[in-house]
C-alpha positions in Angstrom: 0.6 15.2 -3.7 0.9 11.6 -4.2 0.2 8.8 -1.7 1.2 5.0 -1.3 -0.6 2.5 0.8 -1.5 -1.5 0.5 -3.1 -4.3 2.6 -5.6 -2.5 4.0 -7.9 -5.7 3.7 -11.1 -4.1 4.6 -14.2 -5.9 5.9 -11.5 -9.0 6.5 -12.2 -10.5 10.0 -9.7 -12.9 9.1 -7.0 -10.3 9.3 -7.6 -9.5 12.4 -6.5 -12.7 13.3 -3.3 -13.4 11.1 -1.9 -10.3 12.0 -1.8 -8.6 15.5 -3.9 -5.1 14.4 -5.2 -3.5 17.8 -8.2 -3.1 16.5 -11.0 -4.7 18.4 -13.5 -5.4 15.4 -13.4 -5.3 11.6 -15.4 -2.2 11.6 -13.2 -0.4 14.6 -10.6 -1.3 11.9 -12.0 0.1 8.9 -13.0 3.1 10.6 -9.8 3.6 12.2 -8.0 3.2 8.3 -10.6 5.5 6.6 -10.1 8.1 9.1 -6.1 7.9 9.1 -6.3 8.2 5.4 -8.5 11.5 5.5 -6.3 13.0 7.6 -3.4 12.5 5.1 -5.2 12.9 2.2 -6.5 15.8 0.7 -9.2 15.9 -2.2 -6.5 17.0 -4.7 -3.9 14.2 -3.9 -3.5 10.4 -5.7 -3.1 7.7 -3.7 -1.7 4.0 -5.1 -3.6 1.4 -3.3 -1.0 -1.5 -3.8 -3.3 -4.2 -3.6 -5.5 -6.3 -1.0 -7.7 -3.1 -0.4 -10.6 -4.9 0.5 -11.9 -8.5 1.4 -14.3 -10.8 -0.5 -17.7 -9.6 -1.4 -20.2 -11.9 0.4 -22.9 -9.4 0.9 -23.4 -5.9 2.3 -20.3 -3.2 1.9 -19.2 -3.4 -1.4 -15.5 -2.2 -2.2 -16.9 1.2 -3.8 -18.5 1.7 -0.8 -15.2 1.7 1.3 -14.0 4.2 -2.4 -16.3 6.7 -2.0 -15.1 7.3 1.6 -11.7 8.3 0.8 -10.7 11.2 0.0 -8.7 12.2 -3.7 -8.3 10.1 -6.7 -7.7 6.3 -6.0 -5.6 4.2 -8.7 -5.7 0.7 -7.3 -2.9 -2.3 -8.3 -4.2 -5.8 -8.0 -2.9 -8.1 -5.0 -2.8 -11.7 -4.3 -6.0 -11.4 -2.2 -8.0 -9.3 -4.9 -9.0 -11.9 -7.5 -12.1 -12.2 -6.3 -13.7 -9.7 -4.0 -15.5 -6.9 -6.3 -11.7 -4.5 -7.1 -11.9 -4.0 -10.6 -8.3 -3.3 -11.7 -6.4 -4.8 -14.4 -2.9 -3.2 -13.5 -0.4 -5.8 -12.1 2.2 -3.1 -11.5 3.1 0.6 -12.5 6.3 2.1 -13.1 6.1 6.6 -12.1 8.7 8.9 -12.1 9.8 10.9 -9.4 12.6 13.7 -9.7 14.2 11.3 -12.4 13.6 8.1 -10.1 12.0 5.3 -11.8 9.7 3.5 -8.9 7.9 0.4 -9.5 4.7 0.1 -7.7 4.0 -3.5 -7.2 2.1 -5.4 -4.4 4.6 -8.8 -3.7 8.1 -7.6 -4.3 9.2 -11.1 -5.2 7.1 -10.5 -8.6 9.8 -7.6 -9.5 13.0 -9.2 -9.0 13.4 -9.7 -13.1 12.2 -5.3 -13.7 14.7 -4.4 -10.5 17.7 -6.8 -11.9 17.5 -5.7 -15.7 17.4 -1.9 -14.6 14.1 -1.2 -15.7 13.5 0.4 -12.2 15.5 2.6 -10.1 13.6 1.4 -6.5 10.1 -0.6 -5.7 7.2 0.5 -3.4 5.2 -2.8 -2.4 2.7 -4.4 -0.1 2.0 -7.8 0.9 5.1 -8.1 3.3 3.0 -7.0 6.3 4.6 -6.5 9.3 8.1 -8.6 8.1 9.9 -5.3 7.3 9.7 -1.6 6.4 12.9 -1.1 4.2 15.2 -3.2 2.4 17.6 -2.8 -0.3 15.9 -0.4 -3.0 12.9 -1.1 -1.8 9.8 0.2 0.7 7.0 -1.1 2.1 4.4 1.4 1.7 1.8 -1.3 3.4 -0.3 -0.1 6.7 1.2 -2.5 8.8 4.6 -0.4 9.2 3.1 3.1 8.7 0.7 3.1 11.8 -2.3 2.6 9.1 -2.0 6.0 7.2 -0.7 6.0 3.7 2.5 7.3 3.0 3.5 10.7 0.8 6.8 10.2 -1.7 8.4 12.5 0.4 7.9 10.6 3.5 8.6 7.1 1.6 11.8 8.4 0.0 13.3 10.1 2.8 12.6 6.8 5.3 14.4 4.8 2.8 17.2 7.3 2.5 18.3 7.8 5.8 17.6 3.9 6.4 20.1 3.3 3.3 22.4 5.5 5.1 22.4 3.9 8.3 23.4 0.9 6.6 26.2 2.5 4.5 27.9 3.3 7.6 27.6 -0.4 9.2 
């Protein structure tokens, strides 16, 4: 099965602070997130990690470390906040295909308006929205913030979307 999740920002104190997490310390936090992702994830499945995964390197836990805990394969798309903290990914976005679906997997939506306006996508999975929204037109936020800090299946992504599309068909 495959999996979508972004802005974990593990080992990030300063998270903690931006954004109202009820966690009460960055390792009840990260503890909390690795065991929410076990319990979705099996050791067959593929998660995209759509960026921030982890916070700056300044010594002890590397982001490997944090890896190595999760369960299945791990393909990771660079965010705004992984420039410099040890994620070693060169992928700015992906396009996968689902059921004849195109779905661009991006971290900051706003990067994709040109791929979404020329057709070049059918819908977008993103991050770096936080807590702003869940849904919006064609698009989901897979982040943590929205999905009680467990990554997402397609299944679960697509269906939210569709019965929030529908809601606002009706309106």
């Amino acid at each position: 099965m495959y999996f979508f999740t972004a802005d974990q920002h593990f080992r990030d104190p300063e998270i903690l602070m931006v954004i109202p997490r009820p966690f009460k310390s960055v390792d009840h936090m990260d503890s909390v997130m690795i065991k929410r992702f076990n319990e979705r994830v099996g050791p067959d499945d593929t998660t995209f990690i759509l960026g921030d995964f982890f916070h700056k390197v300044s010594g002890g836990t590397k982001p490997e470390e944090i890896l190595a805990q999760l369960n299945g394969q791990k393909i990771l798309i660079r965010g705004n906040h992984d420039k410099n903290n040890g994620v070693k990914t060169i992928m700015e976005n992906v396009t996968i295909e689902y059921f004849g679906q195109r779905i661009l997997l991006i971290h900051d939506p706003k990067d994709s308006y040109d791929l979404m306006a020329n057709g070049a996508v059918d819908m977008m999975f993103c991050g770096h929205v936080h807590m702003n929204w869940k849904y919006q037109s064609f698009t989901v936020n897979v982040g943590v913030d929205v999905n009680d800090y467990f990554p997402v299946s397609i299944k679960t992504a697509l269906n939210g979307y569709n019965k929030w599309a529908k809601q606002w068909e009706t309106k």
